[in-house]
C-alpha positions in Angstrom: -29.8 -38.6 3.5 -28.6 -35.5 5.3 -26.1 -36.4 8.7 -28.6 -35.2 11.0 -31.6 -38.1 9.6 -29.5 -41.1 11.8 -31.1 -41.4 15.4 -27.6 -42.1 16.7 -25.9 -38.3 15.1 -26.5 -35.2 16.8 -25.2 -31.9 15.6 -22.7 -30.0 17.8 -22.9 -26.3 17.5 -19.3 -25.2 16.8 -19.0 -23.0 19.9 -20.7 -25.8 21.9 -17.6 -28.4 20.7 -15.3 -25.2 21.9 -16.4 -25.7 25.4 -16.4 -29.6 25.2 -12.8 -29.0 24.6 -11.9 -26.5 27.3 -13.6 -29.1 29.8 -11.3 -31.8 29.2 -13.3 -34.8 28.8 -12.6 -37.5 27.0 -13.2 -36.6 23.5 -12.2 -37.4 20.1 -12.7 -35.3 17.2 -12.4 -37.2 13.7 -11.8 -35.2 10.4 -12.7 -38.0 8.0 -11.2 -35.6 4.9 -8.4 -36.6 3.1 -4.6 -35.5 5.0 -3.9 -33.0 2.1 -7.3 -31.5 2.4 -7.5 -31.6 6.3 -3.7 -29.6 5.9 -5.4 -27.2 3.9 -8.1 -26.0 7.4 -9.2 -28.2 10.4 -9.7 -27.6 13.9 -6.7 -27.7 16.2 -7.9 -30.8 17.8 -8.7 -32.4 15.4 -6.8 -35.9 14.3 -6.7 -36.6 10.3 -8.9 -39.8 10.3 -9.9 -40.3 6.4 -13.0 -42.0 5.5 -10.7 -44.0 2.4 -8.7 -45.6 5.9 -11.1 -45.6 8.9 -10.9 -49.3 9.0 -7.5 -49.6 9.1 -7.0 -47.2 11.5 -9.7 -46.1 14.5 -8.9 -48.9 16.7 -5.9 -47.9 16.9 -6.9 -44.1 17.5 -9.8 -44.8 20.0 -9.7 -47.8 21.4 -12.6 -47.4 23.9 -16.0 -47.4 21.9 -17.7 -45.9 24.9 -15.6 -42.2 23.3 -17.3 -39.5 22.9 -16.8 -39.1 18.7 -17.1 -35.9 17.0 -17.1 -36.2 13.3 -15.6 -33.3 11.1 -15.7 -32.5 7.7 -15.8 -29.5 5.2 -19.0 -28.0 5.5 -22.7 -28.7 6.0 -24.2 -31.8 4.2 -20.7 -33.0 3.7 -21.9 -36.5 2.6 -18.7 -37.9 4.7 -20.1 -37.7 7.9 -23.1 -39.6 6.9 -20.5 -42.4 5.8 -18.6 -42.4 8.7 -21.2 -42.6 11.3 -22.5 -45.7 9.6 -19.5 -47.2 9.3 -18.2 -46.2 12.8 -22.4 -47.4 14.2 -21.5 -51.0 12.6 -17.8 -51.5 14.2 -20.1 -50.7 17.8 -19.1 -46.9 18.7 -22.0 -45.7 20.8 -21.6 -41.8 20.9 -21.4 -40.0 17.7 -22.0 -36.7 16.9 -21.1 -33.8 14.1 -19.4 -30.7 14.1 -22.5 -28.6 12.6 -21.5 -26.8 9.2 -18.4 -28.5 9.4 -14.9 -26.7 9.1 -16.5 -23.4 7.1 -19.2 -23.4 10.3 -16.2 -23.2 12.5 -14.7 -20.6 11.0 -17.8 -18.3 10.6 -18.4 -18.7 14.1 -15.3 -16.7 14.5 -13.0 -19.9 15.4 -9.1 -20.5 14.6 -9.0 -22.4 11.7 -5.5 -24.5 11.5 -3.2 -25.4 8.3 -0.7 -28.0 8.1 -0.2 -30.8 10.0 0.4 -32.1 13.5 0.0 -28.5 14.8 -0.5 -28.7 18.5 2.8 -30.5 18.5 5.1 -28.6 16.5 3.5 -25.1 18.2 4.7 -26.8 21.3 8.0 -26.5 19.6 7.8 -23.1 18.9 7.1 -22.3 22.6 9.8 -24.2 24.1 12.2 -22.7 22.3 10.6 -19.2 23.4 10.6 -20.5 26.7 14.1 -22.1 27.5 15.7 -19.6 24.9 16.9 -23.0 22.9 21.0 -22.2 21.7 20.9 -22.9 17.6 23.4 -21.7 15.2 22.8 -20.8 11.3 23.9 -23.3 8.6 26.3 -20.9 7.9 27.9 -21.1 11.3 27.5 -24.8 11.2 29.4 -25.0 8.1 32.5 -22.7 9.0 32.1 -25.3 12.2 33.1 -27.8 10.0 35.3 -26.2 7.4 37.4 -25.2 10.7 37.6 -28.7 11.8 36.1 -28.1 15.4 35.0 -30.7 17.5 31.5 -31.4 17.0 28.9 -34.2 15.8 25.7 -33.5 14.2 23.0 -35.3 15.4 19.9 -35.7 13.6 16.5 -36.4 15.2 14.4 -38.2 12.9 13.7 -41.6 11.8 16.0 -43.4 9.5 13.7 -43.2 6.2 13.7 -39.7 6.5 17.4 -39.6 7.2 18.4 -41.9 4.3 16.4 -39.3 2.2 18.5 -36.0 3.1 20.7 -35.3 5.9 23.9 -32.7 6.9 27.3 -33.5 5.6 28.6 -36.1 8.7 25.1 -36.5 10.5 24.4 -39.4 12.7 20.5 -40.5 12.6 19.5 -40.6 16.7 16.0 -40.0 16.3 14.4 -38.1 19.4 14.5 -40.8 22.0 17.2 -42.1 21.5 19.3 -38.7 22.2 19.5 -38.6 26.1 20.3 -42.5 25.9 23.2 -42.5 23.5 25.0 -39.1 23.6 27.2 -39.9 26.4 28.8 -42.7 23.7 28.3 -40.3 20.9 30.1 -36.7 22.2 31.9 -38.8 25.5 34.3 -35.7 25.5 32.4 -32.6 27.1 34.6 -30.2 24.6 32.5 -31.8 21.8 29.6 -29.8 20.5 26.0 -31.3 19.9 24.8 -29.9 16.8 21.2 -31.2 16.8 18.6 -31.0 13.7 15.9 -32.2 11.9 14.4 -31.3 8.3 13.0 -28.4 10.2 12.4 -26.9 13.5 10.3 -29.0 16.2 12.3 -32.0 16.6 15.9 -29.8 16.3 14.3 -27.4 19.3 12.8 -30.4 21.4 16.0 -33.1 20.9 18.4 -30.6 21.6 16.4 -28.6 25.0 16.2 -32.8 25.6 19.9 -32.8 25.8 20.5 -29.8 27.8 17.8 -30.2 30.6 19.5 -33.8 30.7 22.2 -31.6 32.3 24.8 -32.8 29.8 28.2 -31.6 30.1 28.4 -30.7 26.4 27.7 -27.0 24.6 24.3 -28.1 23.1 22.5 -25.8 19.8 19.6 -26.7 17.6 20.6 -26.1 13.7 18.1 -23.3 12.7 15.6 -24.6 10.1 16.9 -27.8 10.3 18.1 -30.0 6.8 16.2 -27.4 5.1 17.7 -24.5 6.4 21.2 -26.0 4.9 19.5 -26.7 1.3 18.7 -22.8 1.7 21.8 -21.7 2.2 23.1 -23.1 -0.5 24.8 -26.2 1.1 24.5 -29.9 -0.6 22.9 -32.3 2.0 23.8 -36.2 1.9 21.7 -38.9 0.2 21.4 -42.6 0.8 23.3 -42.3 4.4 22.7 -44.9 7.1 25.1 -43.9 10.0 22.7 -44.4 13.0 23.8 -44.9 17.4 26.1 -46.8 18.8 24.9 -49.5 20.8 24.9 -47.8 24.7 27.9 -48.7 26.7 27.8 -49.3 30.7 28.7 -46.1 31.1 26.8 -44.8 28.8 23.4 -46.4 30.2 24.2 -45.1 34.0 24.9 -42.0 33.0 21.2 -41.2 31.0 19.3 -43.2 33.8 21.0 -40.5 36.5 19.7 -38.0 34.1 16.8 -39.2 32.9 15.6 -39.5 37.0 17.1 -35.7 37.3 14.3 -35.4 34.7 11.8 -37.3 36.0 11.7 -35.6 39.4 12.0 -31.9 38.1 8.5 -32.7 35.4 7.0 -35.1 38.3 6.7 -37.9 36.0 4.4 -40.5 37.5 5.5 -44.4 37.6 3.2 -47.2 37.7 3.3 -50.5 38.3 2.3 -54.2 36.6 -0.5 -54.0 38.7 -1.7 -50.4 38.7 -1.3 -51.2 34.6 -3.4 -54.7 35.0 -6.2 -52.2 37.0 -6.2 -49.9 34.3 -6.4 -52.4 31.5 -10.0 -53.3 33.6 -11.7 -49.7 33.6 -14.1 -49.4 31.0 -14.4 -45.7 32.4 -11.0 -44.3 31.0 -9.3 -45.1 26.9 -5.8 -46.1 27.8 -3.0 -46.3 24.8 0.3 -48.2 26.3 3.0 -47.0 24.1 6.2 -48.6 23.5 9.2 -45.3 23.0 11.7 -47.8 22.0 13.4 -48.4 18.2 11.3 -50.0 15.7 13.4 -53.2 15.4 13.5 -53.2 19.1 9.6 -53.4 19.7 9.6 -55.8 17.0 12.3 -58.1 18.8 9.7 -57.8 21.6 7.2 -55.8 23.4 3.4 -56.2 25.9 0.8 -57.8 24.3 -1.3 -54.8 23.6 1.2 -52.1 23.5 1.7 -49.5 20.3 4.6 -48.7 19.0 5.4 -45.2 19.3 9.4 -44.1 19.2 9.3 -41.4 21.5 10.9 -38.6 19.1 8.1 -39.3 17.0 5.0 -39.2 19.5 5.9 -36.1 20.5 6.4 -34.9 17.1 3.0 -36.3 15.9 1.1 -37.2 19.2 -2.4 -36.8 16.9 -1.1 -39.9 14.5 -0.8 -42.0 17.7 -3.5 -40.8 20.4 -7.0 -39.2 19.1 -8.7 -38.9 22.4 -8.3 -35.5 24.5 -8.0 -36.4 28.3 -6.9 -39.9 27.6 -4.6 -41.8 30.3 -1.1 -42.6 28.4 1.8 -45.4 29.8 4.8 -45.6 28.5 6.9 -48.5 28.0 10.6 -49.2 27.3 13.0 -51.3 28.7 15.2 -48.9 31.0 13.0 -46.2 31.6 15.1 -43.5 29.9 13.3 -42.8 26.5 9.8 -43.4 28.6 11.0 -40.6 31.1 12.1 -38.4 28.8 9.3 -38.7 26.4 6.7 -38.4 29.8 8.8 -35.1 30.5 7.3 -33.6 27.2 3.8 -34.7 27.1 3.1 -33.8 30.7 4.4 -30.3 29.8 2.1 -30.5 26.9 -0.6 -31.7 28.9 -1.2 -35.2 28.6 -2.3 -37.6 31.2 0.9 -39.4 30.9 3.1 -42.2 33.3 5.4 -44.6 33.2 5.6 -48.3 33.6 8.4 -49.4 35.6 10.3 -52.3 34.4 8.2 -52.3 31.9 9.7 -55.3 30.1 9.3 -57.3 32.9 5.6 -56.5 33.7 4.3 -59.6 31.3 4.5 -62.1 28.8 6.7 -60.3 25.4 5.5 -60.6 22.1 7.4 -60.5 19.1 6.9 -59.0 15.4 5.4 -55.9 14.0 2.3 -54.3 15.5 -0.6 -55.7 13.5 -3.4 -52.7 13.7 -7.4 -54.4 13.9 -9.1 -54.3 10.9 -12.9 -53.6 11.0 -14.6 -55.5 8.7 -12.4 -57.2 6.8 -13.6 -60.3 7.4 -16.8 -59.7 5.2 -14.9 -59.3 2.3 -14.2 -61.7 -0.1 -13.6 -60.5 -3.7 -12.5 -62.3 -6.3 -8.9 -62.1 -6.9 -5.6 -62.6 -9.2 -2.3 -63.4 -9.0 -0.2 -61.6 -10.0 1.0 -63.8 -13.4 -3.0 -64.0 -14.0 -2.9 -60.0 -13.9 0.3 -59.6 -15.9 -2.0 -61.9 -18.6 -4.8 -59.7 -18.3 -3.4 -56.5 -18.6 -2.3 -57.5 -22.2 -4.0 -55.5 -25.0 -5.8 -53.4 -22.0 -8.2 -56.2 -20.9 -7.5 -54.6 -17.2 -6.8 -51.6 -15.7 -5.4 -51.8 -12.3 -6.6 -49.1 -10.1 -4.0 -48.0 -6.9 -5.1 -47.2 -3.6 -1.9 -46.4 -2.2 -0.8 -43.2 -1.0 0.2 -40.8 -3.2 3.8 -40.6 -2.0 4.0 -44.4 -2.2 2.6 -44.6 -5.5 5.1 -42.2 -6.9 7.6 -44.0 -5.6 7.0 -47.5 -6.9 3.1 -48.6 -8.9 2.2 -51.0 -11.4 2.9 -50.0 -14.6 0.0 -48.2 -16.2 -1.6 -48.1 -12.8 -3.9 -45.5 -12.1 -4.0 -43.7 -9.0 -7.3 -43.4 -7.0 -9.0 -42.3 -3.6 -11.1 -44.8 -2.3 -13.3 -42.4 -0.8 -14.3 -40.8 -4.3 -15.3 -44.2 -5.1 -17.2 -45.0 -7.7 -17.6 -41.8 -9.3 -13.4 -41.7 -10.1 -13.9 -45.0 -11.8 -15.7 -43.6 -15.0 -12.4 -42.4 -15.9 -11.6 -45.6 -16.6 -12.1 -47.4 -20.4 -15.6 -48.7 -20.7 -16.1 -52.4 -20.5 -12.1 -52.7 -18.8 -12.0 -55.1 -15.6 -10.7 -52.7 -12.9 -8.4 -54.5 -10.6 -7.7 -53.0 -7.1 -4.5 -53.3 -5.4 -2.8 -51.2 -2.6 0.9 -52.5 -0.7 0.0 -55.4 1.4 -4.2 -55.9 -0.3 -6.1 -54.9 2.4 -7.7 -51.6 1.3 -8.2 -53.0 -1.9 -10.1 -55.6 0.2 -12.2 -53.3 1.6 -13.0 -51.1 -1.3 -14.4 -53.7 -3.4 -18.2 -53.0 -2.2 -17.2 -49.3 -2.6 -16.0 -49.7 -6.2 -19.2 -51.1 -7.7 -20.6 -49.7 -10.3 -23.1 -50.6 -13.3 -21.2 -53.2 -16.3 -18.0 -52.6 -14.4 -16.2 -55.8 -13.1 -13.8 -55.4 -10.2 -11.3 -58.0 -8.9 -8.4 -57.5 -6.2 -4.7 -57.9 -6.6 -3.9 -61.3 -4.1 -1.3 -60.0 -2.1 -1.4 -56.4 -3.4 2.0 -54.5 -5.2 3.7 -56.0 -2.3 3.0 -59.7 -4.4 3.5 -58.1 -7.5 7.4 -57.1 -6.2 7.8 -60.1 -4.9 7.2 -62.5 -8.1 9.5 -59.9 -10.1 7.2 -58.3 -12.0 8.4 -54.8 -12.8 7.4 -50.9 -11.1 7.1 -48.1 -12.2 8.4 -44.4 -10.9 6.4 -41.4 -11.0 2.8 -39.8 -11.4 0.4 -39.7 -14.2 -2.9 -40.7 -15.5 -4.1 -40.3 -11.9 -7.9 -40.9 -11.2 -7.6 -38.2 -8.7 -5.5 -35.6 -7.6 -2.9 -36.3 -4.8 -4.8 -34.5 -2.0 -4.6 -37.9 0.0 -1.1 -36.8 1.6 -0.4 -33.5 3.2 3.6 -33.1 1.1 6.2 -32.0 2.5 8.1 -28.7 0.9 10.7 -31.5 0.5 8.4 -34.2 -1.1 8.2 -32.7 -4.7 10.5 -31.0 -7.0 8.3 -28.1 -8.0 9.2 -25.0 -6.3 11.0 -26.5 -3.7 13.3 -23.3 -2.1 9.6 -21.2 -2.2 7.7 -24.0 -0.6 10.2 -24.3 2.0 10.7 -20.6 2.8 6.5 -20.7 3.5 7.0 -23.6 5.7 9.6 -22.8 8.1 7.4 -19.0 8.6 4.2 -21.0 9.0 5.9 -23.0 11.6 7.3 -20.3 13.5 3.7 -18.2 13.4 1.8 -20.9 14.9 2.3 -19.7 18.6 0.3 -16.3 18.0 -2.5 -19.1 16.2 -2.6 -21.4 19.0 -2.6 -18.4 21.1 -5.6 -17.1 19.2 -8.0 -20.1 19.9 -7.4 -20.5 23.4 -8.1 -23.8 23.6 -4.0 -25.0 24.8 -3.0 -25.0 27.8 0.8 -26.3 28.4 1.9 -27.1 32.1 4.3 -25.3 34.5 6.9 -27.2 36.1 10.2 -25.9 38.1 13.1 -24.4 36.2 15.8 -26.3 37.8 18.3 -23.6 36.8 17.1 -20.6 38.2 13.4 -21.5 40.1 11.2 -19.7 37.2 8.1 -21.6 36.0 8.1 -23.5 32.6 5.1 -22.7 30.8 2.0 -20.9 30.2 
């Protein structure tokens, strides 16, 4: 069945999807490939969406089925696209069409082809350091910093798992957000400089230009090249840290609201209301994503029925893991306004459609725990299923093979002994590398993919059962894990790695990265297709942006 033979899938010529996104519809473009092999060459536009997850995850990434869907592989007949137009036809998405000859059409049409990942975010980077003229200072100079005892903290804007893994000597974990909030209790004495960084360059550039068009009173650089830059240099980073904020003092709090409304009016961030977000809810004309900017724990201690969680460093780090449709209408939520303001302040500048809900906390009923994505079709599924003692029983003498749908990354870092790694999406055909007459039992962290890949792991005189709880319920009755990666089913191109991830040519791998990074403004420049906004200098009246 070719992906043209379904009444519902039309073909979109690859220069005809070029205009679609200059107009600036509503429009979401779907590369249903694997991460690592999307990292490898996609469109600019497009948002990593693989086949092996689409359940798990397109509600979340278009929640209007009225979108305008443009399905992306590698190259004509890709036999995804017929896959996910069936799948996407039976959750009730109306308007689906196909980028015609796929990734390889797009390219020999003459069109920018992209590597890596969450590109249109981290070339924003790149241009707002061009712009502003972002201070940074070498790891070198960092280090004689510290070695001559100056005053200075080192803030580091990511996320506290990737903190924990590798940070600078003394860091403090204050992922993006969270920097114009807290740093008036981190660095209260304006002779203190704020060293900021990440593991590379976007979040380093966009925390620290956060900091100083806050108007704060301190010297404010990026670190060059981040945690990686450091490892370069020849410096040891820290492992296992947890130093994170300070909870935000009185002071503290007036002093970022003052500055995150000095913000607010130099970007023209829009606030709404309850009501204007109660209207909005209504409109079956427009895809609306309300995002909550605040700390994990904080969402989970509370948050709108209905809103995302989205720490604000992080949506503007990755806006394409959080929002897949172009031209959408974003509302941000938080309980103070200053992470939503300051976060609004970037994505307007990037483009976005983007406002913010006014007492946001206060504009309905809270809910607590973590954010539990929809899952299409997951009710239909009912495999058979064993615990994990009956497993441990089975696996004895190779009876069964358990088969891991994890990521990659995860299943390095903790599987079921003797597990094999697998992509659902090669299912079944990865299966024959299994030992004939075996029972094959599927598991993945919490179950659920191995739920839904049951139908896609038949295969003649093959008997497939799931793990009841997945490796999550294995853990948790004490049965043991294993570290590493071998015997895999397939190879690891699930998970676009960091130069960091692996141990294999890590200095090489990082050197590559940090270039790529800094050569994607003459790419984006290339296809034409970004547009960031102007907005007032408030220093000297020039205009910010392109």
């Amino acid at each position: 069945m070719s992906p043209n033979s379904s009444p519902d899938l039309r073909a979109v010529a690859a220069r005809d999807l070029k205009a679609m996104i200059e107009i600036g519809s509503e429009l979401a473009i779907l590369d249903l490939r694997e991460e690592g092999t999307f990292g490898d060459g996609h469109l600019l536009f497009a948002v990593p969406a693989p086949l092996s997850r689409i359940e798990m995850r397109i509600d979340d990434l278009v929640p209007r089925k009225d979108t305008a869907l443009v399905l992306v592989a590698g190259g004509p007949g890709d036999r995804l696209i017929r896959r996910g137009a069936e799948k996407l036809a039976r959750f009730g998405y109306r308007h689906l069409a196909y980028l015609d000859g796929g990734v390889e059409g797009w390219a020999a049409a003459g069109l920018e082809v992209f590597t890596g990942v969450n590109v249109p975010s981290k070339a924003f980077g790149e241009f707002i350091e061009t712009r502003y003229a972002t201070p940074h200072i070498t790891a070198a100079e960092l280090k004689a910093m510290r070695d001559r005892g100056d005053k200075l903290v080192i803030v580091d804007s990511r996320p506290m798992d990737e903190f924990r893994n590798m940070c600078i000597p003394g860091g403090i974990d204050v992922p993006g957000a969270e920097l114009a909030l807290r740093i008036h209790d981190i660095a209260p004495d304006p002779a203190t400089t704020v060293v900021v960084n990440c593991a590379g360059r976007t979040r380093s550039i966009i925390g620290a230009q956060s900091l100083i068009n806050a108007g704060i009173a301190n010297k404010v650089v990026a670190l060059e090249n981040g945690t990686m830059g450091w490892h370069l240099a020849g410096f040891e980073l820290e492992r296992g840290e947890t130093r994170h904020f300070p909870e935000v003092s009185n002071r503290g709090l007036a002093l970022a609201r003052a500055a995150a409304d000095r913000i607010a009016r130099r970007f023209r961030v829009s606030e709404i209301d309850a009501a204007t977000l109660a209207q909005w809810r209504k409109d079956k004309t427009r895809t609306l994503y309300l995002l909550d900017v605040r700390d994990p724990a904080e969402y989970e201690a509370g948050h709108l029925q209905g809103a995302k969680p989205a720490p604000g460093g992080q949506l503007v780090q990755a806006t394409d893991r959080t929002v897949a449709v172009r031209g959408a209408r974003l509302v941000l939520a938080d309980d103070n306004g200053v992470r939503a303001k300051m976060t609004a302040s970037w994505l307007l500048q990037m483009g976005w459609d983007v406002h913010v809900l006014k007492d946001a906390l206060s504009a309905g009923p809270l809910v607590q725990g973590a954010h539990q994505p929809r899952v299409f079709g997951l009710d239909a599924v009912d495999p058979p299923t064993l615990t994990p003692k009956e497993l441990a029983a089975r696996m004895v003498g190779g009876g069964a093979v358990v088969v891991d749908l994890a990521d990659s990354r995860a299943h390095r870092a903790g599987h079921i002994p003797a597990s094999r790694f697998a992509i659902r999406a090669h299912m079944p055909g990865n299966l024959k590398g299994l030992p004939v007459g075996a029972l094959a039992v599927l598991t993945s962290p919490d179950g659920v993919l191995a739920r839904l890949a049951t139908a896609d792991a038949r295969e003649p005189g093959r008997q497939v059962m799931v793990l009841e709880g997945g490796t999550a319920a294995w853990k948790a009755a004490g049965e043991p894990l294993a570290t590493g990666f071998k015997d895999a089913l397939d190879q690891p191109v699930d998970i676009w790695y960091r130069p960091y991830d692996l141990s294999e040519g890590t200095e090489a791998k990082m050197r590559e990265y940090l270039t790529w990074e800094v050569g994607l403004t003459d790419a984006i420049a290339r296809d034409g297709t970004t547009r960031f906004r102007e907005f007032p200098d408030s220093r000297n009246g020039e205009r910010a942006g392109t």
